[in-house]
TIZAFI-677060 format. One line per 8 residues: number of its first residue (from 1); their letters; for each residue z, x, y of N, C-alpha, C. Coordinates in steps of 0.2 Angstrom, whole numbers. Example, Ala and Ser with C-alpha at 12.3 -4.5 7.8 and 13.67 -1.06 7.14 Angstrom:
2
1 = AS = 39/66/-28/39/62/-22/39/66/-16  35/64/-11/36/68/-5/39/64/0
END
This chain:
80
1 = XXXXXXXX = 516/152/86/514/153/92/520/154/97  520/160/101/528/163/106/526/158/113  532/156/112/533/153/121/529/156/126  527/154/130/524/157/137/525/152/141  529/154/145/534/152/151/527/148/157  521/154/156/515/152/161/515/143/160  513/143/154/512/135/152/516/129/153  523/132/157/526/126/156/525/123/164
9 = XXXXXXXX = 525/118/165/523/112/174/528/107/174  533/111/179/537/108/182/536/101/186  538/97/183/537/91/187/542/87/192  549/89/192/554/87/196/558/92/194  563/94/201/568/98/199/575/95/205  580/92/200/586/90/203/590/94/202  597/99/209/600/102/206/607/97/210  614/100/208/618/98/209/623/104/209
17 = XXXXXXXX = 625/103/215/628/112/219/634/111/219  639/114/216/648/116/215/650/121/218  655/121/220/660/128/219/658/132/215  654/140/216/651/144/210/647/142/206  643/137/209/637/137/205/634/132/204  632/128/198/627/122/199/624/121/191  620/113/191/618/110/186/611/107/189  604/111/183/599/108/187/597/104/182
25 = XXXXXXXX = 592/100/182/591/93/181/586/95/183  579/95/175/570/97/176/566/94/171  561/92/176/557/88/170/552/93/170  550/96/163/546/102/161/541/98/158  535/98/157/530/98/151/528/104/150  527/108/142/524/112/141/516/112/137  511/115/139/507/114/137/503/108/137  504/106/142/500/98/143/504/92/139
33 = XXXXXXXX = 510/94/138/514/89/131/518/86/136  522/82/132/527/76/132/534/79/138  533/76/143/538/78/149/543/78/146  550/83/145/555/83/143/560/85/148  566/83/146/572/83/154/574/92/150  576/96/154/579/101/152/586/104/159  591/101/157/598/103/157/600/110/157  601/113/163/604/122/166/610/122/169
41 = XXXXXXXX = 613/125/169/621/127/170/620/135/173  619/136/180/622/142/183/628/143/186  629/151/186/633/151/191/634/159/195  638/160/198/637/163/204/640/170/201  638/176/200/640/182/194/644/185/202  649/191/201/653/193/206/649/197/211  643/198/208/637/204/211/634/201/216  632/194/215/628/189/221/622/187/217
49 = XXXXXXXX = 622/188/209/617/186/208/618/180/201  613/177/201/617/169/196/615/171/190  619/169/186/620/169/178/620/162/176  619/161/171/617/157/166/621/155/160  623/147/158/630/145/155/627/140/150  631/138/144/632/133/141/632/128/147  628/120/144/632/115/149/637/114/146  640/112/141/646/111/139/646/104/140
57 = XXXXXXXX = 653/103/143/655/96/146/654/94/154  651/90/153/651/87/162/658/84/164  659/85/171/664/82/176/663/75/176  667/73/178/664/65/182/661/67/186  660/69/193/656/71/198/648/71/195  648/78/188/642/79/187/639/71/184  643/70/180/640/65/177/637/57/182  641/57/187/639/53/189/633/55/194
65 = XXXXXXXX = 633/61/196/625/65/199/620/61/196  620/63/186/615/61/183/612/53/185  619/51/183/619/43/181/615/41/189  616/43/194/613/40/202/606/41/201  603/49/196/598/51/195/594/50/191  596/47/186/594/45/180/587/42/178  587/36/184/580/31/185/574/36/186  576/41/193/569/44/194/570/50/192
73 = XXXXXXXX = 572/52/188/569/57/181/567/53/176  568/49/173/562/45/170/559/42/172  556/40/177/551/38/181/545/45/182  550/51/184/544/58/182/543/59/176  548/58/171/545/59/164/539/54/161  537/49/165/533/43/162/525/45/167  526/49/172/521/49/175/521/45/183  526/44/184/525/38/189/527/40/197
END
């Protein structure tokens, strides 16, 4: 069965905004399933409009974003 983007329910969305761009932090279920955290990496293309990246390696900066965020994205992911 092919992905269908309609199905997925966004249940939290945390970004974290840089210089050119940003790192969002979402908790997705698809299909009525199992909340999963899904990890994005944009950034700002020279035209004005946002592209899309490997995450790659986190900063400290990013990583501490998570680390302060951590608790209540599994708390969405649990339902709570």
């Amino acid at each position: 069965m092919a992905y269908n983007q309609t199905k997925d329910k966004v249940m939290k969305v945390l970004t974290y905004e840089y210089e050119g761009g940003s790192l969002l932090f979402a908790i997705i279920s698809y299909d009525g399933g199992e909340a999963k955290l899904q990890i994005s990496r944009t950034y700002n293309k020279k035209n004005d409009e946002i592209g899309y990246a490997k995450i790659g390696r986190l900063t400290k900066e990013e990583t501490q974003f998570f680390l302060d965020n951590a608790e209540e994205l599994v708390d969405n992911m649990k339902g709570d």
